[in-house]
N, C-alpha and C positions, 0 to 999 in steps of 0.2 A: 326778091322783088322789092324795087323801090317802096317809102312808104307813100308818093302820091300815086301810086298806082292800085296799092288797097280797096279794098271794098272791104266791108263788115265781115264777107267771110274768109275772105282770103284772109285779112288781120287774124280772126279766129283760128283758122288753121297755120298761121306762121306763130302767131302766138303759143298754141297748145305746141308746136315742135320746138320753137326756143326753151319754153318752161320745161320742158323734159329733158330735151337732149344738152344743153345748158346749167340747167339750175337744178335738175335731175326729180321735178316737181311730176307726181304719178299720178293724179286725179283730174286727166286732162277733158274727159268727157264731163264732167262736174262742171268745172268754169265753163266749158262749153252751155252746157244747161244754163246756168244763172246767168251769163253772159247775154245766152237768145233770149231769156226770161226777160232779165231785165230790158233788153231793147225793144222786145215789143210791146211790153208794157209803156216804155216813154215815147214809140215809136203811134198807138192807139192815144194813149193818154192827151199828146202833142194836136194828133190829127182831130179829138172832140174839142178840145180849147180853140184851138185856130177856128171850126167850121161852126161851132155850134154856139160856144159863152162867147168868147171875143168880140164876133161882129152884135153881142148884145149889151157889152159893158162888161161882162161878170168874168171873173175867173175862175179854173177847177177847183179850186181849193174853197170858192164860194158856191160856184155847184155845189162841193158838194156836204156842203154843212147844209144849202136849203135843202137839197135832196131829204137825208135823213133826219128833216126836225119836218119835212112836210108827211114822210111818212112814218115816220114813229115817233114827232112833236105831238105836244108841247115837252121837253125834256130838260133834262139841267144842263148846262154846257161842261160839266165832267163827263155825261154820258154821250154827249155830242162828240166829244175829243175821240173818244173809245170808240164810235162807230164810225167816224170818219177818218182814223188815223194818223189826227193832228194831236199838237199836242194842246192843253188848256189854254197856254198866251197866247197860241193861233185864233184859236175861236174865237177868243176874248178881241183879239183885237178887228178879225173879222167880222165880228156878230155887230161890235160898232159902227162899220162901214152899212151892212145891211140893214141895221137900223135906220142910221140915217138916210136910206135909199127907201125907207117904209117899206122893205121887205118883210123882217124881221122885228119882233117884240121881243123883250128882256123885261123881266119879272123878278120879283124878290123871290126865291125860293121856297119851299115849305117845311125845309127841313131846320133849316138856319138863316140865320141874316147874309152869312158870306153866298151861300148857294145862288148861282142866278138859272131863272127857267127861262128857256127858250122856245117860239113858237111863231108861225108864220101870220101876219096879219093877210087879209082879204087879197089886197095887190099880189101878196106872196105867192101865195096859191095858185092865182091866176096867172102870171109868172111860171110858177113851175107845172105845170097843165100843159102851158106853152112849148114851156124849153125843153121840158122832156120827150114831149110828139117827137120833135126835130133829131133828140140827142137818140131815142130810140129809135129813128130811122138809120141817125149812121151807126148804130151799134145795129144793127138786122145787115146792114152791107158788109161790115166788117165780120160779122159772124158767118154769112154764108160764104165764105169759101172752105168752110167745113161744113160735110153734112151734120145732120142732126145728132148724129152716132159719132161723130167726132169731136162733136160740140161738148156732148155728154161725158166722152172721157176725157176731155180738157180740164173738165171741171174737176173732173171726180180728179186726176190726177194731181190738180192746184191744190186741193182739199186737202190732199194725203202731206205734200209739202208744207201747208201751215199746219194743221194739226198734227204733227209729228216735230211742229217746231221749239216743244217744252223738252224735248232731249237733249239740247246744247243749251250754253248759255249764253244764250238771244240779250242781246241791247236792245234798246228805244221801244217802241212805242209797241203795246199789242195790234 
C-alpha cells in the first residue's frame, strides 16, 4: 500500500508487519497498544484545546495548571509541576502569563524564600467554574461511547500501566 493511502491503521498494521518480518522485532501488539494509547490521547487532548481553551484564550498546558491549583490550591509550584506533569520552568513560566491575566496569585512560600505558592484569585475561580461546565461536557460526549462498565475498566486498566511504571527505568517527569 502506498503511503498516501494510509490511514492510522492500516500504518499500524503495515507497520507491526515490516518491524517483524524485516527487522525481526516480536512485541508487535505492545507498539500496537502505546501506539493507539498515544493517539488517542493527542487525538482527545487536540479535540478539548481546539473546542473548549482556545476559543477562550488559554492553552491545555494552562488548563491545566488552573485546574489543579483551583482544586487542590493554593500549592507551591513544585507540587503544581508533579500534578500537572509539567516540569518547574513550565509552571514558572506559565504561572507568569496567568498572573498577568489576574488569573492566578504567586506568593512567597512558607517553607523558604526560593518556594513560590500558588493559588487562584476571585476572576480565577470564576473562570474555571466556567470552563470546566464546557470541558466536562465534552469529556461526557467523548466518554459515552463507552458504557459505564467500559469506562470503569479503562481506568482501571490505565491505572495498572502507570502504576506498574516503577519496573523499568522510566525518564522524565512522574
Amino acid at each position: 500500500m502506498a503511503a498516501d493511502e494510509l490511514d492510522f491503521w492500516s500504518f499500524v498494521e503495515m507497520a507491526n508487519h515490516r518491524l517483524a518480518t524485516e527487522y525481526g522485532f516480536r512485541h508487535q501488539l505492545a507498539t500496537e497498544v502505546l501506539l493507539t494509547l498515544n493517539r488517542a490521547s493527542n487525538i482527545v487532548t487536540y479535540d478539548l484545546e481546539a473546542a473548549v481553551h482556545r476559543p477562550r484564550g488559554r492553552s491545555w498546558s494552562g488548563f491545566r495548571l488552573l485546574f489543579v491549583t483551583w482544586l487542590a490550591g493554593p500549592l507551591e509550584a513544585k507540587k503544581a509541576a508533579e500534578l500537572t506533569g509539567m516540569s518547574r520552568a513550565a509552571v514558572s513560566n506559565l504561572a507568569k502569563t496567568l498572573v498577568a491575566d489576574g488569573l492566578l496569585d504567586r506568593a512567597p512560600g512558607e517553607r523558604d524564600g526560593r518556594s513560590v505558592l500558588l493559588s487562584l484569585t476571585e476572576d480565577g475561580q470564576r473562570e474555571m467554574v466556567e470552563v470546566f461546565r464546557a470541558q466536562n461536557e465534552r469529556e461526557h460526549e467523548w466518554a459515552s461511547v463507552l458504557t459505564e462498565a467500559e469506562q470503569r475498566i479503562l481506568i482501571m486498566l490505565l491505572d495498572k500501566l502507570i502504576t506498574n511504571r516503577d519496573q523499568f527505568d522510566i525518564r522524565g517527569r512522574n
